[in-house]
C-alpha positions as CSV (number, residue, x, y, z in Angstrom):
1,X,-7.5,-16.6,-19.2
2,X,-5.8,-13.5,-18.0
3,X,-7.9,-13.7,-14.7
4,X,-7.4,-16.5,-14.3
5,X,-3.4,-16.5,-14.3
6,X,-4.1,-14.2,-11.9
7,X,-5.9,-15.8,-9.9
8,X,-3.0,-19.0,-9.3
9,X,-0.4,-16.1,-8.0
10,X,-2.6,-14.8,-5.6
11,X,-3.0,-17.9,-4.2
12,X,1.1,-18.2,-3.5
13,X,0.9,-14.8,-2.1
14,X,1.8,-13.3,1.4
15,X,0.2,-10.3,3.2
16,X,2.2,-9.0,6.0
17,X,0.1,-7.1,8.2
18,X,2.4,-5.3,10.9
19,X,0.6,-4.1,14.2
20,X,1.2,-2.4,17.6
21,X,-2.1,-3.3,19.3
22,X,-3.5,0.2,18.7
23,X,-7.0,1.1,17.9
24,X,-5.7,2.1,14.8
25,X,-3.4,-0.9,14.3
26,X,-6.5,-3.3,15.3
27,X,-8.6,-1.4,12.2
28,X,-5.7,-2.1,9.6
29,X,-5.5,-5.7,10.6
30,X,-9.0,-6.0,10.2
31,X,-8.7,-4.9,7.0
32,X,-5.7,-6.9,6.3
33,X,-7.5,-10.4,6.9
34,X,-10.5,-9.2,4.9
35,X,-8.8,-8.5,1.8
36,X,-6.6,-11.7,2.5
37,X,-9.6,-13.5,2.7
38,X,-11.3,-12.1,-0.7
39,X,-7.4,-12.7,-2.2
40,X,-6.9,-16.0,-1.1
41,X,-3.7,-15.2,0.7
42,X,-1.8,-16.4,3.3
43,X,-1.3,-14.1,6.6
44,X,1.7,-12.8,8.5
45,X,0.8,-11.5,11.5
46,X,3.7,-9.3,12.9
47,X,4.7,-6.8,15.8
48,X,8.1,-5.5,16.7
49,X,9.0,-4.8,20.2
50,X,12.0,-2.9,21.7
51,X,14.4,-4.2,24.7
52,X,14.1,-1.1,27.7
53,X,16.7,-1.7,30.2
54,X,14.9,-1.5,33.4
55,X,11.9,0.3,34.8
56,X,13.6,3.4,36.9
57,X,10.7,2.6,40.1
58,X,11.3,-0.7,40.2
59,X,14.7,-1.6,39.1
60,X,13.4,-4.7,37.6
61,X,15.0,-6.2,34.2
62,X,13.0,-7.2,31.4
63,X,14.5,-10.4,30.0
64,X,14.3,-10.3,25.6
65,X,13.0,-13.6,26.5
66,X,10.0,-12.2,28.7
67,X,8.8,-9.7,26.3
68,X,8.9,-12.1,22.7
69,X,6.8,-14.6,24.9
70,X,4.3,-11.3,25.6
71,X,4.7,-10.3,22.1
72,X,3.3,-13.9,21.0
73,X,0.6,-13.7,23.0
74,X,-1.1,-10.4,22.1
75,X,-0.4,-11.8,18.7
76,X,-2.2,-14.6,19.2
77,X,-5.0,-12.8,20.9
78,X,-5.7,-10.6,17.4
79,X,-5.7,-13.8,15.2
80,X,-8.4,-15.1,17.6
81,X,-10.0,-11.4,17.5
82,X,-9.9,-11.2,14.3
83,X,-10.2,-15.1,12.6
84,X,-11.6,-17.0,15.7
85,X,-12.6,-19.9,12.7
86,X,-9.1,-19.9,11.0
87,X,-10.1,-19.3,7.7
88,X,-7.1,-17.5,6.4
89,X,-3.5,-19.5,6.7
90,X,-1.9,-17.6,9.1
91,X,1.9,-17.5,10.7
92,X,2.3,-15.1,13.5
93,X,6.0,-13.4,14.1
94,X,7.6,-10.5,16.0
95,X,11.1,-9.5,16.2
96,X,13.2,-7.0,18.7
97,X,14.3,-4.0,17.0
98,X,13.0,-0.2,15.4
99,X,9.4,-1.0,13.9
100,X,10.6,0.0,9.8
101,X,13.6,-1.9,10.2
102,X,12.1,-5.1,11.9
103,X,9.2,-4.8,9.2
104,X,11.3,-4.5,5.8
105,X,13.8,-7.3,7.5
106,X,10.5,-10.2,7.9
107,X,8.9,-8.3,4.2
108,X,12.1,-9.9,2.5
109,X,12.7,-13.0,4.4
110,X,8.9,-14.4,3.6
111,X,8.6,-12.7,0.1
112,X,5.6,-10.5,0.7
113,X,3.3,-8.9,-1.9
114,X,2.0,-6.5,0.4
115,X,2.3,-4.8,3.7
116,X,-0.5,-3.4,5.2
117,X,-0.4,-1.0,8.1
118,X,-3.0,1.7,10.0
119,X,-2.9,5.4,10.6
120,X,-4.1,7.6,13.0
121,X,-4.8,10.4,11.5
122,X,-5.7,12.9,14.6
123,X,-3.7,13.7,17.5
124,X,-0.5,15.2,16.9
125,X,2.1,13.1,18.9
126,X,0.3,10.3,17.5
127,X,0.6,11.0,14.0
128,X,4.3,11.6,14.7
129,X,4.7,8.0,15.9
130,X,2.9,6.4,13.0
131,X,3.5,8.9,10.3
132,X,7.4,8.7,11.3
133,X,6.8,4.9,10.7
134,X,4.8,4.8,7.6
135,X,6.8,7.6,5.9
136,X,10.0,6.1,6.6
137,X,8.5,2.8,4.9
138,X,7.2,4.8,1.8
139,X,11.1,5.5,1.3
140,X,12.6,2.1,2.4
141,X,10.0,-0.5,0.8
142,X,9.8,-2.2,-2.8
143,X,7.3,-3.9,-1.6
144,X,3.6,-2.1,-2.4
145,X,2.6,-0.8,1.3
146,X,-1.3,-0.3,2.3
147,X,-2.1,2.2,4.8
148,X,-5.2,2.1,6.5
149,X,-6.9,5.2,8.2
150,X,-7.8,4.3,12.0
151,X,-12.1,4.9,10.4
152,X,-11.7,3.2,7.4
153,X,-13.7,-0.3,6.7
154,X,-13.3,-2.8,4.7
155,X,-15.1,-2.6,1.4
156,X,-14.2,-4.2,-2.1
157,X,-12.2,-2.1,-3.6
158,X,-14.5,-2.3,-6.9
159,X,-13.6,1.9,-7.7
160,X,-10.0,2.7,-7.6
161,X,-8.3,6.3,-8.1
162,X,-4.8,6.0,-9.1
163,X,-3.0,9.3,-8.6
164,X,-0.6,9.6,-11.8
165,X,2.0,11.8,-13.4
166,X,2.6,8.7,-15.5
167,X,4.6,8.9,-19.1
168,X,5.6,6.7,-21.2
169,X,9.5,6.7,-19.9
170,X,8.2,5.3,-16.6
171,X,8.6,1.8,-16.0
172,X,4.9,0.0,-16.5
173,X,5.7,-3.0,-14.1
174,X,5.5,-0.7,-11.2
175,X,2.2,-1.1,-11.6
176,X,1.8,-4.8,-11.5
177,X,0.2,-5.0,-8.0
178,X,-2.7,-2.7,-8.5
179,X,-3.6,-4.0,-11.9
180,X,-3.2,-7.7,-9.7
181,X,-5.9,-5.9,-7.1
182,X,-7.8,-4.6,-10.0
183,X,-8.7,-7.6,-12.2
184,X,-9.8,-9.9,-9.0
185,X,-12.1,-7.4,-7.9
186,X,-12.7,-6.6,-11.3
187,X,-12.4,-2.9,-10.0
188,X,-12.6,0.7,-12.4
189,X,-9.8,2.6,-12.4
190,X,-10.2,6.4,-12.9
191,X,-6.5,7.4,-13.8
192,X,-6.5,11.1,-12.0
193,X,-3.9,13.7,-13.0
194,X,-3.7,17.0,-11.1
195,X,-3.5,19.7,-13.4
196,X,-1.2,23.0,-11.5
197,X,-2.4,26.2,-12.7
198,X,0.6,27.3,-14.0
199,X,0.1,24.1,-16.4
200,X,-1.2,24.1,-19.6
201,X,-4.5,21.7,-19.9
202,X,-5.0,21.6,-23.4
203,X,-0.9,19.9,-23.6
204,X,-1.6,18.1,-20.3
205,X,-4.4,15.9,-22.1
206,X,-2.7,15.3,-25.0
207,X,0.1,13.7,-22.8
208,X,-2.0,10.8,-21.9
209,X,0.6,7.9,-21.6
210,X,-0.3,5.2,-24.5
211,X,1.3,2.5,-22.7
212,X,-0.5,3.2,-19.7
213,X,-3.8,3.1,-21.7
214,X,-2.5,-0.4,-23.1
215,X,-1.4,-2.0,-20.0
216,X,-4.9,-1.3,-18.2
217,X,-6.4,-2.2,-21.4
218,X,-8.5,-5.2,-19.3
219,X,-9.9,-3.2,-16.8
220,X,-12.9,-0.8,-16.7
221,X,-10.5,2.2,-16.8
222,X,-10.9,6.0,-17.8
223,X,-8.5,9.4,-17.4
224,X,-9.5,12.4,-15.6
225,X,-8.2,15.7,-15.2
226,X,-8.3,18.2,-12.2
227,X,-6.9,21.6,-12.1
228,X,-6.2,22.8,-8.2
229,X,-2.5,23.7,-6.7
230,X,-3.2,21.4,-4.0
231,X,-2.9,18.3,-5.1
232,X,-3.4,15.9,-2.4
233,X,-6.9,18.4,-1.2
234,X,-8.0,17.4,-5.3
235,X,-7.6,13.9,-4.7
236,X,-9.4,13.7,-1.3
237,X,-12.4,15.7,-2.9
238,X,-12.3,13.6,-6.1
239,X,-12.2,10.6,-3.5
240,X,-15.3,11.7,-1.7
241,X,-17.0,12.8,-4.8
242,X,-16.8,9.3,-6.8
243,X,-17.0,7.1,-3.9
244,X,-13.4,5.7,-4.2
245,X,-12.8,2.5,-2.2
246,X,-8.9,3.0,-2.8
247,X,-6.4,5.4,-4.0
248,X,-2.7,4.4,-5.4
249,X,-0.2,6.9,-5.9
250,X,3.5,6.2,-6.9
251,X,5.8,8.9,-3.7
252,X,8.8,10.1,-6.6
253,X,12.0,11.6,-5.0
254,X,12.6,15.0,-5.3
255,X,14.5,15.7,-8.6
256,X,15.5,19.1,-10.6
257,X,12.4,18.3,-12.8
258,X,9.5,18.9,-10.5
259,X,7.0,15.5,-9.9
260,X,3.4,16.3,-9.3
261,X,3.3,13.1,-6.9
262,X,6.5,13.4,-5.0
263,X,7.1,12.2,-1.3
264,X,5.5,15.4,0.4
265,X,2.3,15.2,-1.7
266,X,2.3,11.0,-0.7
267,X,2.9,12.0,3.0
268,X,-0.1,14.5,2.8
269,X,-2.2,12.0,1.0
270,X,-1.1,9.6,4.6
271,X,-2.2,12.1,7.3
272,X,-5.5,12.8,5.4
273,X,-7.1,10.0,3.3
274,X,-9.7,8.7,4.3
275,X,-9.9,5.6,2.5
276,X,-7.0,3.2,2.2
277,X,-3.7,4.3,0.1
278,X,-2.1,1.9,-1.9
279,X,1.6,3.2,-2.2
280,X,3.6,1.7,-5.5
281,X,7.3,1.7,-4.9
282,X,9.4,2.7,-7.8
283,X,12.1,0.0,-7.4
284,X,10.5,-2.7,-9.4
285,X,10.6,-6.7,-7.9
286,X,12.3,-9.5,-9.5
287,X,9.1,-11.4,-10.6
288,X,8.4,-7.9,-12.4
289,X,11.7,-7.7,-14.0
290,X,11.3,-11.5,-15.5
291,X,8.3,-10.5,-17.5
292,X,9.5,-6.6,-18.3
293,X,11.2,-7.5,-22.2
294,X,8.1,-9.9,-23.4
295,X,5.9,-7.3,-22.2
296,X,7.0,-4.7,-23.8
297,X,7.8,-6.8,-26.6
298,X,4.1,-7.4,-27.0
299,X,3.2,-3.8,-26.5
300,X,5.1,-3.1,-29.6
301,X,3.4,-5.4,-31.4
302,X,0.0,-4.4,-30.1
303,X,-1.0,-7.3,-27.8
304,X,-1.4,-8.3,-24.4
């Protein structure tokens, strides 16, 4: 029953997978029509391009008009690259403007459920184009954002590590779109908290979040503990170790109170995952906000 209701969203859902034509872009939207594929969901291709005012050698003037015709083309080009038999409903769309900007503007007009994006993660002008992209997303979005590392493939993401300094004060609809992710692919979810030194283990444990233990109550799901200083070097090794197919991490802002997972550790995790990073923003959606009191109604009371 619960899969199932599941199931009848996904198929209403919208994947926006933004690209620049890259090698690195090309791998995320290969990975973005696989997993629309094995979700069921419709596909927005998108690029954004910028308006230069004329080439210095030349003199010549690039009419707007000129380079959105261009942009549709190399557009269409990927969708035949990439989904030569149309099996995924796709719309293709590209709009002038900075790359964040334009991305977040088409996200809300066509009610997206997730953005998915690549990363280079060597080179070191490149990673400040794309990580100056990415990053800036990770603060802008409320929608859940999937970067892709230029060597990553696509598997089924049937193991899942999410990175947590979860409590039961957080909000547990923040979670809503890997749980979605998790009961299609009927994935486990190892629930990994990094343990500081200076922190005390024994109290750490005995922190595990009960609501958090409800709410993924469905799923294959187990806690585990790591002690390091370095948080986003114990996830990567945990990744490796337990053949993780994706890792989900919610980026905090900085506060008095010191997160474990705040934005620097989430833009470390960026430049040096090698499997795709789910990133949970913590401004929840509307659609979350509509179930949040019977939820937690029915946590109260036990059920689900």
């Amino acid at each position: 029953m619960l899969e199932g209701s599941f199931e009848k969203k996904v198929i209403m859902e919208t994947i926006l997978i933004a690209t620049d034509f890259s090698s690195a872009a090309r791998n995320a939207t290969r990975y973005g029509f696989a997993l629309s594929k094995a979700l069921n969901a419709k596909v927005i291709l998108f690029t954004a391009y910028q308006l230069p005012s004329t080439h210095p050698e030349s003199m010549v003037y690039l009419p707007a008009n000129d380079l959105e015709k261009s942009s549709y083309q190399q557009l269409a080009t990927e969708a035949e690259t990439f989904d030569s038999h149309a099996t995924v409903a796709l719309e293709t769309q590209c709009r002038q403007g900075p790359v964040g900007d334009a991305i977040m503007s088409v996200a809300a007009e066509n009610k997206i459920s997730y953005i998915v994006i690549g990363m280079k993660r060597t080179g070191k002008e490149l990673r400040k184009y794309f990580g100056s992209t990415v990053t800036s997303l990770t603060k802008k979005s409320s929608i859940p954002l999937i970067v892709v590392p230029q060597e990553a493939g696509y598997s089924v993401p049937k193991t899942i590590a999410f990175a947590s300094d979860f409590n039961d004060e957080t909000n547990i609809h923040i979670l809503e779109p890997l749980k979605k992710i998790a009961v299609i692919f009927n994935s486990a979810v190892s629930v990994v908290r990094v343990i500081k030194k200076s922190m005390n283990e024994a109290t750490e444990r005995l922190m595990k979040s009960e609501k958090l233990d409800w709410f993924l109550a469905c799923l294959n799901h187990s806690f585990e503990y790591l002690k390091d200083d370095n948080v986003a070097k114990a996830l990567n090794n945990f990744v490796k170790e337990h053949a993780i197919d994706l890792v989900a991490v919610i980026p905090h802002e900085h506060s008095l109170t010191e997160r474990i997972f705040n934005r620097s550790v989430t833009k470390d995790l960026i430049f040096h995952t090698h499997v795709p990073l789910l990133i949970l923003p913590e401004e929840v959606t509307g659609e979350q906000k509509v179930h949040e009191e019977s939820s937690d109604s029915n946590h109260k009371k036990g059920v689900y």
